[in-house]
C-alpha positions, 0 to 999 in steps of 0.5 A, spaced: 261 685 366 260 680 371 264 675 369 270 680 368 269 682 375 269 676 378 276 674 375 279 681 379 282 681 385 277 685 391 280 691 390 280 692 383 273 690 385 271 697 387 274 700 381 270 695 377 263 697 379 258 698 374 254 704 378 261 708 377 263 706 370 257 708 368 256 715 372 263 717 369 261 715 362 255 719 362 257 725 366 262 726 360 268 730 360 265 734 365 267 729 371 275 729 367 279 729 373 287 726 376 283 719 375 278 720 369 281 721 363 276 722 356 279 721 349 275 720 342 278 714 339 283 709 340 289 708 335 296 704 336 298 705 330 304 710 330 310 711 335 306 717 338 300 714 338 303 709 343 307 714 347 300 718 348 297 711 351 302 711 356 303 717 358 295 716 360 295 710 364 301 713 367 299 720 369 293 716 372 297 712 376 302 717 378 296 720 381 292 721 387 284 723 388 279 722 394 274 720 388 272 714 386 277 710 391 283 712 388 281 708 381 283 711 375 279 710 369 281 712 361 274 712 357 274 711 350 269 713 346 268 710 338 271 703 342 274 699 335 277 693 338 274 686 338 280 683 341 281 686 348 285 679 350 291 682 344 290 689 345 292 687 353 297 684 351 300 689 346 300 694 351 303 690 356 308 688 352 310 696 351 309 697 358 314 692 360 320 695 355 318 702 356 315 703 363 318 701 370 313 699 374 308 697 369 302 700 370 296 694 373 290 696 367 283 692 366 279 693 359 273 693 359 268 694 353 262 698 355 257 700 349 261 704 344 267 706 350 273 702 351 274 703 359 281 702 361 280 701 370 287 703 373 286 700 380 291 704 386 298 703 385 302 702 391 308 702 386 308 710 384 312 713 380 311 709 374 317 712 370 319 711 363 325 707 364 327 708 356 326 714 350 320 713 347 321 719 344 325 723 349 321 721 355 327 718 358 327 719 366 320 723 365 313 721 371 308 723 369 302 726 373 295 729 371 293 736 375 286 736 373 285 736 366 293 736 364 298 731 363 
């Protein structure tokens, strides 16, 4: 975890704590907020699958909170992937041809839990800029437990 912390710029540092990864993971659900999402598992592997990620990282960019300094984070529990460098990269690209701006995103692995940290954006909205399936035009933002 350390060294992850060091290759990210200071404000991300914030968002990169331990302390507060750790609090949010063990609180659960119950701390699910604007910027604390919790999903069971992970999966990339249908066009839905991949649309649901997006709409995640942006509703948790797109949003605003006092808590956690505005950091966002995205918990997945039952974490599978080994390969964090190709996992980036696969959302990244996605991100490139279906969002506008690209949402900024770290993944850590912790235990079992993939942590997604989405630092504060000064670029909202994030907008799809393309169908996927009919999200054309759509900002999304989280209120409390919904999308």
């Amino acid at each position: 975890m350390k060294e992850i912390k060091n290759l990210l710029s200071s404000s991300v540092n914030i968002c990169a704590n331990e302390e507060i990864i750790n609090k949010i993971i063990k609180l659960g659900k119950g701390v699910e907020s604007q910027k604390v999402d919790f999903k069971s598992q992970l999966t990339l592997d249908t066009r839905k699958d991949k649309g649901d990620l997006l709409k995640d990282l942006t509703a948790i960019a797109n949003s605003e909170s006092d808590w956690f300094y505005n950091c966002g984070y995205l918990i997945i529990e039952n974490f599978k992937y080994k390969n964090i460098d190709k996992l980036k990269a696969d959302i990244d690209q996605l991100m490139k041809e279906y969002i506008s701006p690209m949402v900024e995103f770290f993944i850590i692995p912790i235990n079992n839990y993939g942590v997604f940290i989405i630092p504060p954006s000064f670029k909202i909205p994030h907008v799809f800029i393309k169908d996927f399936p009919d999200d054309k035009g759509e900002i999304y933002i989280k209120r409390e437990h919904f999308c």
